[in-house]
Residue, then its C-alpha position, 0 to 999 in steps of 0.5 A: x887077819x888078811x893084811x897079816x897073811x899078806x905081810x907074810x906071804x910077801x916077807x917068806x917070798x923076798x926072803x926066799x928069793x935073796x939067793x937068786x940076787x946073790x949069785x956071782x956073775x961070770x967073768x966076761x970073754x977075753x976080747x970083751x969091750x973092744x970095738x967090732x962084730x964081736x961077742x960081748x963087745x960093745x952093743x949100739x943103743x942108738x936105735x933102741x934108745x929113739x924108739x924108747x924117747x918116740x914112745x915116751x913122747x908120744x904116751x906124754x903127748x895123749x896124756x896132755x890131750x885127755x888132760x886137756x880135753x877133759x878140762x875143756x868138757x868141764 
């Protein structure tokens, strides 16, 4: 009974939230995708896009050192 309520609850709750994905974006301003300080322009990954590789490095490296340490007290 529970799994057939939960069944529900999740297919009105994606049924009702289908407008919310198809609304149309707005167009873009006029001097968007040139280069320079201007808005809607092109916008640096550079920084963000290391501190998101360093922290997978990172989170990958404990996993490998739990998973080994765990192998070793075995």
């Amino acid at each position: 009974m529970k799994k057939t309520i939960i069944t529900l609850i999740v297919i009105i709750a994606s049924v009702t939230t289908t407008n919310l994905f198809a609304q149309v974006p707005p167009p873009p301003p006029p001097d968007h995708n040139q280069s320079g300080n201007q808005p809607g322009g092109n916008a640096p990954i550079s920084g963000g896009l290391f501190i998101l590789i360093g922290l997978g490095v990172a989170y990958g490296s404990k996993k490998l050192y739990d998973l080994n340490k765990e192998k070793l007290e075995d």
